[in-house]
KEPA-494995 format. One record per residue (C-alpha): x, y, z. Coordinates in nm, 4 decimals, padded with zeros to 6 digits. Layout:
<atoms>
<<X; Y; Z>> ...
</atoms>
This chain:
<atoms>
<<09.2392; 09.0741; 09.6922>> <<09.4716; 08.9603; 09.9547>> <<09.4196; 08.6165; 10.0491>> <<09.6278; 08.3933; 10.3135>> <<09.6114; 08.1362; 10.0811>> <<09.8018; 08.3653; 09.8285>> <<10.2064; 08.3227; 09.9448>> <<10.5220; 08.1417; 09.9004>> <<10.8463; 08.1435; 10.1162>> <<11.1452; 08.1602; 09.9504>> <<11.5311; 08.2673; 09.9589>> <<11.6430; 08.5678; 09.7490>> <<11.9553; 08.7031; 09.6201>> <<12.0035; 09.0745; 09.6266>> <<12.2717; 09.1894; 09.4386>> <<12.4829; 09.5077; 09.2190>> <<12.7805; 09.6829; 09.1738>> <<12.9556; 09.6735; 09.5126>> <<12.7627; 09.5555; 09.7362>> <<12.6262; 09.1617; 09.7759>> <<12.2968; 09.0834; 10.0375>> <<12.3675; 08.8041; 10.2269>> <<12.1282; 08.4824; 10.1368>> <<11.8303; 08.5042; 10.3535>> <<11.4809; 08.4393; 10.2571>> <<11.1021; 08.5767; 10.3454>> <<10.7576; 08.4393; 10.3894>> <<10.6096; 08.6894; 10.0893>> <<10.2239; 08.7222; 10.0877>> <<10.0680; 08.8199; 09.7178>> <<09.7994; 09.0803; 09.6752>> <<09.6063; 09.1948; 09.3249>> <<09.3790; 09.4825; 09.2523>> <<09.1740; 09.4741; 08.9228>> <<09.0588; 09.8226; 08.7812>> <<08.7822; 09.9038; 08.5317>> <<08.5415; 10.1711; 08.4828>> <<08.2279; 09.9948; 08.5507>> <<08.1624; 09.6241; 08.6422>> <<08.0203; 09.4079; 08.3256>> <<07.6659; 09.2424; 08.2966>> <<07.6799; 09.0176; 08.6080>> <<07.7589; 09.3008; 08.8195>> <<08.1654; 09.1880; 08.8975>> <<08.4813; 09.3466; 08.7427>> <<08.6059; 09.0351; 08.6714>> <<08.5280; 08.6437; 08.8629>> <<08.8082; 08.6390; 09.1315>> <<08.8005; 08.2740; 09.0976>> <<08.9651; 08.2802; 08.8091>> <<09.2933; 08.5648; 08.9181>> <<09.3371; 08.3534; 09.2167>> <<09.3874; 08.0466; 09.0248>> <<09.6690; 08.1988; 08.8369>> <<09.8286; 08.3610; 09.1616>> <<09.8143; 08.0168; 09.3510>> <<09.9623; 07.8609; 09.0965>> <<10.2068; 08.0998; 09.0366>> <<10.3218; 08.1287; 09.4297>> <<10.3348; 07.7345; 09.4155>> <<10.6220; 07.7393; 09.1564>> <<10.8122; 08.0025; 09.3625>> <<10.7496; 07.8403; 09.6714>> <<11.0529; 07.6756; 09.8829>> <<11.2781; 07.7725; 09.5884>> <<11.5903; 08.0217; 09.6081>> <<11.5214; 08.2963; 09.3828>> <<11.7578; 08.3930; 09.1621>> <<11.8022; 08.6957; 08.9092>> <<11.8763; 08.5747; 08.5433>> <<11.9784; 08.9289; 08.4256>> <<12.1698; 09.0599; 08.6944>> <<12.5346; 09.2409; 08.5531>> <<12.7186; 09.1491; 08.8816>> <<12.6021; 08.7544; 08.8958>> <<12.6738; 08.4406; 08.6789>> <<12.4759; 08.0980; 08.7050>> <<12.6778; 07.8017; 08.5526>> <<12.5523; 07.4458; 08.5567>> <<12.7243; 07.1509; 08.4467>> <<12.4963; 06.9456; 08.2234>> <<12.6237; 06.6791; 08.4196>> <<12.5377; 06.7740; 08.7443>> <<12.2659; 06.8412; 08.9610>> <<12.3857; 07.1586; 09.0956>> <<12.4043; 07.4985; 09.0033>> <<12.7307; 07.7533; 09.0625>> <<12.6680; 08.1139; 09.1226>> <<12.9674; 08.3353; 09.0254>> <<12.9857; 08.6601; 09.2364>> <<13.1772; 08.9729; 09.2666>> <<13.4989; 08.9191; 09.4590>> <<13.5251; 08.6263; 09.3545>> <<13.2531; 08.4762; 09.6053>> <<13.1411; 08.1169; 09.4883>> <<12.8146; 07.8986; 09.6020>> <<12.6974; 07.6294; 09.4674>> <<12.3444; 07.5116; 09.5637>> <<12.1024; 07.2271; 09.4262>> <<11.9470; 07.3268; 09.0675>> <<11.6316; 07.1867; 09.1780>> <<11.5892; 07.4209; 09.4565>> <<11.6814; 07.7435; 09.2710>> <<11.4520; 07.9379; 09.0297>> <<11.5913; 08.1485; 08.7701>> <<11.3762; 08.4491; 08.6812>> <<11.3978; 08.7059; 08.4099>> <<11.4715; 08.9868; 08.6645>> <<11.7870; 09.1783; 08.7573>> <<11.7376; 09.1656; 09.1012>> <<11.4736; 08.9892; 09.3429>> <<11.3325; 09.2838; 09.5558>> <<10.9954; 09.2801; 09.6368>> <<10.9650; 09.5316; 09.3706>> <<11.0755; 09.3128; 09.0763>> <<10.8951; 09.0335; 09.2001>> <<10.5631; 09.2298; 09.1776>> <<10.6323; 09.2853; 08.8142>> <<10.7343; 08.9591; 08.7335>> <<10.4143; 08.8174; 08.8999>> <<10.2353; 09.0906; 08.7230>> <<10.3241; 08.9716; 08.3615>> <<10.3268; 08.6166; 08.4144>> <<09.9122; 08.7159; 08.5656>> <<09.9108; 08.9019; 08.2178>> <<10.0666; 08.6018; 08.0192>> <<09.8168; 08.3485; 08.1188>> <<09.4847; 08.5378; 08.1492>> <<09.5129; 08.8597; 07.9911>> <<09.3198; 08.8248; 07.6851>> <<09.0356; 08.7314; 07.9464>> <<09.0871; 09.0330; 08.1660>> <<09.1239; 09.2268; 07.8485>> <<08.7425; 09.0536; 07.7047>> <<08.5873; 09.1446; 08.0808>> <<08.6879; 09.5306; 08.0221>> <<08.9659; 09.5498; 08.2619>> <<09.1411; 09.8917; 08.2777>> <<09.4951; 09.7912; 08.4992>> <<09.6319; 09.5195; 08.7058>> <<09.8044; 09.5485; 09.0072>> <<10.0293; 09.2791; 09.1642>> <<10.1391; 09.3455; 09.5553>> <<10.4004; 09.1486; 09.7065>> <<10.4941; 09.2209; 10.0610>> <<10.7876; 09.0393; 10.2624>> <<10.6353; 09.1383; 10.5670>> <<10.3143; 09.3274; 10.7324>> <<10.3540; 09.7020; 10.5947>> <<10.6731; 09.6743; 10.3990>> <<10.5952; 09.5319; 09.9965>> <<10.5373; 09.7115; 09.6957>> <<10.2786; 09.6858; 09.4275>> <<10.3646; 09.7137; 09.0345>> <<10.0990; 09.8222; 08.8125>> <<10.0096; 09.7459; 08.4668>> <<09.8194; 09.9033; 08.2085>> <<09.5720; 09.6187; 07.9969>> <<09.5145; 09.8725; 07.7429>> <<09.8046; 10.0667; 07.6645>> <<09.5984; 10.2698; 07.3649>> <<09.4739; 10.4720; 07.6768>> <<09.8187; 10.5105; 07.8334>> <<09.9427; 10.9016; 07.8340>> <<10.2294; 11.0149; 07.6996>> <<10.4972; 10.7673; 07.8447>> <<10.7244; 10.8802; 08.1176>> <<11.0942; 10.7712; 08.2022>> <<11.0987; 10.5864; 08.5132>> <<11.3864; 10.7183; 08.6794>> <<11.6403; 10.3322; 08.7553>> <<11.5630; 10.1836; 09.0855>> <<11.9135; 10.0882; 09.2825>> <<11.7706; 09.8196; 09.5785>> <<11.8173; 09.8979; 09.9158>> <<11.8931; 09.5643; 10.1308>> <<11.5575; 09.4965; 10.2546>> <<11.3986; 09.8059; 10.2674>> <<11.1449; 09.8545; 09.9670>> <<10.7968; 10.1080; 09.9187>> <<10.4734; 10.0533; 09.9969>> <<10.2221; 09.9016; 09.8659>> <<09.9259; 10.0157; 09.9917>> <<09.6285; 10.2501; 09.7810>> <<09.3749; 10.3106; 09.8774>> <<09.1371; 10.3542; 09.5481>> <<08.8929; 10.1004; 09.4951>> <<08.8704; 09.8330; 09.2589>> <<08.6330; 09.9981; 09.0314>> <<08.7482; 10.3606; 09.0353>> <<08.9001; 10.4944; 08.7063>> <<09.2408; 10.4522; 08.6796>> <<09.4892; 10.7233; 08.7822>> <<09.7089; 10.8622; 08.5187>> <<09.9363; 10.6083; 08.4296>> <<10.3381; 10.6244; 08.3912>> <<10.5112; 10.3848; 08.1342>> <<10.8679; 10.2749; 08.1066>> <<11.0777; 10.3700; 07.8093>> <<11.0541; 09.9284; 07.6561>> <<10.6855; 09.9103; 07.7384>> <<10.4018; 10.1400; 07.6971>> <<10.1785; 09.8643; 07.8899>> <<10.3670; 09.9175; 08.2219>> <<10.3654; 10.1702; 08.4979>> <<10.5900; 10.0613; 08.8207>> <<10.4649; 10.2263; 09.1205>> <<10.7934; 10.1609; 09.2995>> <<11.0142; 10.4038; 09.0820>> <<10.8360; 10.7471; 09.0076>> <<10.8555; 11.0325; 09.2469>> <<10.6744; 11.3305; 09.3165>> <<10.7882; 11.6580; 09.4595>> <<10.6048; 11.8942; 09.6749>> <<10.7196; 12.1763; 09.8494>> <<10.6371; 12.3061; 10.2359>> <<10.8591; 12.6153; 10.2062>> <<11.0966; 12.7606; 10.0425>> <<11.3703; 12.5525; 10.1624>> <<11.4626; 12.2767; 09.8649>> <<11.1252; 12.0042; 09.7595>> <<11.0786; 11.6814; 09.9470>> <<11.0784; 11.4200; 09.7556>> <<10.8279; 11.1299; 09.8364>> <<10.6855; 10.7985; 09.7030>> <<10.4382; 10.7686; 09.4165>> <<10.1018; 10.7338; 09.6778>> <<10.1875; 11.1046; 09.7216>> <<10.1017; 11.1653; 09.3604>> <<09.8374; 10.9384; 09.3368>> <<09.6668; 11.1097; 09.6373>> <<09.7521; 11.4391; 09.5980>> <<09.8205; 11.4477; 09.2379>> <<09.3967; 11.4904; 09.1643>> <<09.0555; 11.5060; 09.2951>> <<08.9129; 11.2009; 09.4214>> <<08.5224; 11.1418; 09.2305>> <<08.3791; 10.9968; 09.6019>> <<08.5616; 11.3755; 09.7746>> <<08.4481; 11.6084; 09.4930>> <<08.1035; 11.4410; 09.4891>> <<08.0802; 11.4953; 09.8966>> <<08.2052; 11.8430; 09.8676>> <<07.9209; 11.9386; 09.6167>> <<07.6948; 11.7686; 09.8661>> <<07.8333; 12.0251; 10.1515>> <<07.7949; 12.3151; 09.9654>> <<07.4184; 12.2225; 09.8360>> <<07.3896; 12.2958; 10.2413>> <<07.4306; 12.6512; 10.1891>> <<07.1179; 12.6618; 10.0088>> <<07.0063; 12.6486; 09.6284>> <<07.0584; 12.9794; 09.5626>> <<07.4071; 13.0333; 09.7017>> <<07.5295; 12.6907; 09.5813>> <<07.4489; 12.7257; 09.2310>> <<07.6614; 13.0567; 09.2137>> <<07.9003; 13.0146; 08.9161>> <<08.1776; 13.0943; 09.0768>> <<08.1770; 12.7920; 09.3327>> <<08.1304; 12.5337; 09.0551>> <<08.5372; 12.4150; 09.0243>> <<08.5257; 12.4892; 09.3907>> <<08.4003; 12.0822; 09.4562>> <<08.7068; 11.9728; 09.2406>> <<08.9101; 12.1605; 09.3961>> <<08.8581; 12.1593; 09.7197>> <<08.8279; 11.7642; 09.7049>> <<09.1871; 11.7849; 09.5201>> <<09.3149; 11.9791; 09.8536>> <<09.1368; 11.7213; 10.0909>> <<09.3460; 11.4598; 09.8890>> <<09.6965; 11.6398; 09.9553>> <<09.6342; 11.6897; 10.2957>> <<09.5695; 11.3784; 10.3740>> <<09.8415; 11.1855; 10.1202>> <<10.0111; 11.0679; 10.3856>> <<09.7402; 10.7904; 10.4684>> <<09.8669; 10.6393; 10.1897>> <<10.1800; 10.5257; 10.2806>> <<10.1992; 10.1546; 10.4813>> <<10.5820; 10.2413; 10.5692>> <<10.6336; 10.5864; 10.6180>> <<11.0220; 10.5438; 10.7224>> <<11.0118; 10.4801; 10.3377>> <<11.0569; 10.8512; 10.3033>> <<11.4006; 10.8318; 10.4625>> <<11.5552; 10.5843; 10.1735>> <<11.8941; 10.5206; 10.2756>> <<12.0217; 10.7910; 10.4575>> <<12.0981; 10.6298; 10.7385>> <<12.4438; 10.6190; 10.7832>> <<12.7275; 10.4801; 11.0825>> <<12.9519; 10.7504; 11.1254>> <<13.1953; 10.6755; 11.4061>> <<13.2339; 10.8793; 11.7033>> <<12.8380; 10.9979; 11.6873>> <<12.7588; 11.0448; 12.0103>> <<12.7524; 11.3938; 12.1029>> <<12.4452; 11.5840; 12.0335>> <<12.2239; 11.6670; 11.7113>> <<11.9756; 11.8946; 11.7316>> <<11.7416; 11.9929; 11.4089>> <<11.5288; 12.3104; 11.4348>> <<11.2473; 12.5358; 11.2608>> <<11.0866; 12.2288; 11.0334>> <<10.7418; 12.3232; 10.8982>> <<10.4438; 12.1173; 10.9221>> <<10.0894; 12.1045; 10.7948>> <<09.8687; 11.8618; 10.9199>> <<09.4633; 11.8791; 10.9642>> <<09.2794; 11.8414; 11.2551>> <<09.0678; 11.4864; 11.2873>> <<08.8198; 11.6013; 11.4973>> <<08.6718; 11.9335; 11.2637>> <<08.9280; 11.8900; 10.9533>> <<09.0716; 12.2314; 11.0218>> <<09.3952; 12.2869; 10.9526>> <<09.6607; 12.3107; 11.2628>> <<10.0412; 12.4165; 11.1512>> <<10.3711; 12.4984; 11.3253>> <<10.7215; 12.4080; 11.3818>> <<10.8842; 12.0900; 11.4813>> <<11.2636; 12.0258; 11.6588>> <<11.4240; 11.7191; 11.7288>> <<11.7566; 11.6491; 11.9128>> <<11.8957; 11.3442; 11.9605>> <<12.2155; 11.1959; 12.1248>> <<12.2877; 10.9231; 11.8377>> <<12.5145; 10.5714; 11.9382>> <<12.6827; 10.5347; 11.5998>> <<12.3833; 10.6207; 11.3545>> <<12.2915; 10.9434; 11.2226>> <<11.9782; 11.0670; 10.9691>> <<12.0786; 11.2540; 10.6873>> <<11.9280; 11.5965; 10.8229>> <<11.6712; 11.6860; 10.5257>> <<11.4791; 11.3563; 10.6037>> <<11.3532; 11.4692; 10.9446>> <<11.1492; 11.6891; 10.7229>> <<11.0541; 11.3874; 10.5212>> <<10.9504; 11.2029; 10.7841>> <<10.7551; 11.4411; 10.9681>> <<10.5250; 11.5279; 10.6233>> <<10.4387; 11.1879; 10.6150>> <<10.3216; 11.1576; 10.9490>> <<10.1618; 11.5228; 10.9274>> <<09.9662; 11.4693; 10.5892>> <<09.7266; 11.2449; 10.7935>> <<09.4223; 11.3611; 10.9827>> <<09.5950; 11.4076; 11.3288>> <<09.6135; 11.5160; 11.6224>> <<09.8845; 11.7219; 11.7368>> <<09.9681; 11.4496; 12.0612>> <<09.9650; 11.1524; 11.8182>> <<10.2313; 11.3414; 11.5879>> <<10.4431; 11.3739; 11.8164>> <<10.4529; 11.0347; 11.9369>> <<10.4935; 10.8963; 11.5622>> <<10.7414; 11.1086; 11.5105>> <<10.9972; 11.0137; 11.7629>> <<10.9058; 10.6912; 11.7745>> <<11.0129; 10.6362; 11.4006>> <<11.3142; 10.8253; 11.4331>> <<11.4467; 10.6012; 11.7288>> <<11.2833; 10.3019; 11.5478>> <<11.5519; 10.3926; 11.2366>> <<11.8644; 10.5571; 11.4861>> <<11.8079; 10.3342; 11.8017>> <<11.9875; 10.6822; 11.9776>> <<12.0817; 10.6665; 12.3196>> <<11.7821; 10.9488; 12.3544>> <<11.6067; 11.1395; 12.1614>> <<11.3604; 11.4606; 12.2379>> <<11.0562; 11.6250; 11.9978>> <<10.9135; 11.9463; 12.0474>> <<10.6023; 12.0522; 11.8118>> <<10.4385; 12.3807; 11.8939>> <<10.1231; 12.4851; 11.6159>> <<09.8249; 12.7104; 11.6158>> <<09.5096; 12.5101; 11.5677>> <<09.2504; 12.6712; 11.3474>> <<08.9730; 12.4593; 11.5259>> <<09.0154; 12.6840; 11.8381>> <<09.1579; 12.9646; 11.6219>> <<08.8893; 13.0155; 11.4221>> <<08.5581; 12.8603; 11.6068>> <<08.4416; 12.7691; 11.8801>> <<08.6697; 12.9676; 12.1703>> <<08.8274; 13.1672; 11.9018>> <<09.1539; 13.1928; 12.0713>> <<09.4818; 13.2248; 11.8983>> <<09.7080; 13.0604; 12.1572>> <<09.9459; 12.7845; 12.0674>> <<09.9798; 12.4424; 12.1616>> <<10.3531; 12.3033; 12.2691>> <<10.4246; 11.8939; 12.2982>> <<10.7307; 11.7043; 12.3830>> <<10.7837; 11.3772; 12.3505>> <<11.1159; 11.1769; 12.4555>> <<11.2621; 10.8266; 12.3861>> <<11.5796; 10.6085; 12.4290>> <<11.6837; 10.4374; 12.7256>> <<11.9055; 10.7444; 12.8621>> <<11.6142; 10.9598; 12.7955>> <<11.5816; 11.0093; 13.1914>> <<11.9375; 11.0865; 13.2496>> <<11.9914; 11.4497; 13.4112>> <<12.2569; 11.5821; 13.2076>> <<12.1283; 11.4490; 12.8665>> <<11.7707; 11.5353; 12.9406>> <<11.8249; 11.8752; 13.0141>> <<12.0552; 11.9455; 12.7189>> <<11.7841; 11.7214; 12.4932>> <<11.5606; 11.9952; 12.6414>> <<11.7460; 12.2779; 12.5253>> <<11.7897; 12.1699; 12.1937>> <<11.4083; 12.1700; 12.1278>> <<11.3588; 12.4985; 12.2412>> <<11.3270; 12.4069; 12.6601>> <<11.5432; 12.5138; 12.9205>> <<11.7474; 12.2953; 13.2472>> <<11.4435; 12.5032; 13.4722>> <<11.1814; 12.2871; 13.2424>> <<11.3740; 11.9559; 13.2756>> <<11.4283; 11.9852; 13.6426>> <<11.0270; 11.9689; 13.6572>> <<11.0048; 11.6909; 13.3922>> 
</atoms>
């Protein structure tokens, strides 16, 4: 549930140790996903009518307010009892002093979208849990997003006798207004995924602090967002169902063989970590903050040999190969192992190997804004591998950006650092 109706605009102060955000504000929209096993008597989860109530009212309170963290370490609020303004203490010495009515204290340490989903989340759970609880809700999830495709979503268990074994979260350090995504894409009434809990509550699982590792090769694991885990971490019932239904193609008698009767579950699980990468709204998530101004970048930086996986849209084969960017950055460099990152998330998608390419550079000159930058993706596609022509030949695209992408001298050398040669770009 994701209403227009369902958003506030408000200032927020982003704060820790050594670094201060300045004060600037966001039109945040509010989203909410209710989970249970199977809908009650009347056919619903849970009336709707009811959650978005609570959320209006709740987005109403924070609305045209500055938002302040109570608990933050590296901020003080002091207000004279006398006065109708409030004084905000900062590191450095840094003073403001704004009107008390306009200000909302909240029991946060720092007001990113993250925090602000959880504190949402338990004030939802303050006023009308015990009814969510009565209808047989399993989880609640609160999404708050300070623009299209960049939020995050904080999930919490309504019956915490169910949670697993709790997990330490690993601490969350803000980024200035970058922040995970939301997004998931498993429906209301599917069973819950496994559930992680912070150490103080058993009831909570944030979705903006786990990680997951995977690995491509045999170089060191990527480390991406939780929808990796969600998506790849198990099979999906809707995937392992359709994969039973595939196989019952083959026939009764070869279907029905024992040893293909894990093979729905796990193929289905496969499916899922192939495609993981649908479920992330942001992919330049995976980069964090590894972004970085180095002075004097401006000579080239070329990044070789990076393995890819990715499955073809049009038969769900699987095509894989080798990527290599170069770039000629103006001041702003990637910290090399996120170009690997980067590229799984695009590449865990159903693709084609054209569009890949494309998404690629154009999200690493979205982050860099380089003078220009080249990609060069060369694969072997299984659907003409293995089908249809049955030829093993390989498939090469470039793709270049940046508004000196068409000089001579940088072109060709751009060229060269992906693997082509000055003869190529004299032709391109």
């Amino acid at each position: 549930m994701a209403l227009q109706d369902m958003k506030f605009s408000a200032a927020h102060f982003v704060a820790f140790e050594g670094f201060r955000e300045p004060l600037h504000g966001h039109n945040y929209t509010v989203g909410a996903r209710i989970g249970s096993k199977r809908p009650q008597a009347d056919g619903y989860v849970v009336d709707f009518g009811d959650l978005k109530k609570v959320i209006r009212g709740i987005c109403k309170e924070m609305d045209q307010r500055t938002l302040l963290p109570a608990k933050s370490d590296v901020l003080s609020f002091c207000q004279d009892s006398s006065s109708d303004k409030l004084e905000i203490q900062c590191q450095g010495g840094v003073r403001m002093v704004l009107p008390r009515q306009d200000c909302l204290l909240l029991p946060i340490v720092h007001t990113t979208a993250e925090e602000l989903a959880e504190y949402i989340a338990s004030e939802v759970i303050s006023r009308i849990g015990g009814f969510l609880e009565k209808r047989g809700c399993e989880w609640l999830e609160v999404q708050v997003s300070e623009r299209p495709g960049q939020g995050a979503a904080h999930m919490t268990s309504l019956r915490p006798e169910r949670l697993a074994v709790p997990v330490s979260l690993k601490r969350h350090v803000p980024r200035p207004c970058m922040v995970s995504s939301m997004d998931d894409p498993v429906d209301e009434v599917m069973e819950l995924p496994t559930p992680r809990a912070s150490p103080s509550s058993a009831s909570s699982a944030s979705s903006a602090s786990s990680e997951v590792q995977f690995v491509p090769s045999k170089s060191r694991p990527l480390k991406l967002s939780k929808n990796f885990q969600r998506r790849a971490g198990s099979a999906h019932p809707l995937a392992e169902e359709a994969f039973r239904q595939l196989l019952s193609t083959l026939g009764p008698e070869e279907s029905s063989r024992p040893e293909l009767y894990k093979t729905p579950y796990r193929a289905a699980k496969a499916f899922m970590e192939m495609t993981a990468g649908t479920s992330i709204t942001d992919p330049l998530e995976a980069v964090g903050d590894a972004v970085f101004e180095v002075e004097g970048a401006h000579d080239l930086v070329a990044v070789r040999d990076i393995p890819f996986h990715s499955l073809c849209e049009h038969h769900l084969l699987p095509f894989s190969g080798t990527a290599h960017i170069a770039y000629f950055p103006d001041g702003r460099v990637l910290g090399l192992s996120k170009f690997a990152r980067l590229l799984q998330v695009f590449a865990r998608r159903l693709q084609l190997q054209e569009r890949l390419t494309h998404q690629f550079v154009d999200a690493v000159f979205e982050l860099l804004s380089p003078k220009a930058v080249a990609v060069s993706l060369e694969a072997t596609h299984a659907c003409m591998s293995h089908r249809g022509a049955s030829v093993p030949s390989s498939t090469r695209t470039i793709a270049l950006r940046g508004p000196q992408k068409d000089d001579p001298a940088l072109k060709e050398q751009l060229l060269l650092g992906v693997g082509r040669g000055g003869a190529v770009a004299a032709r391109l």
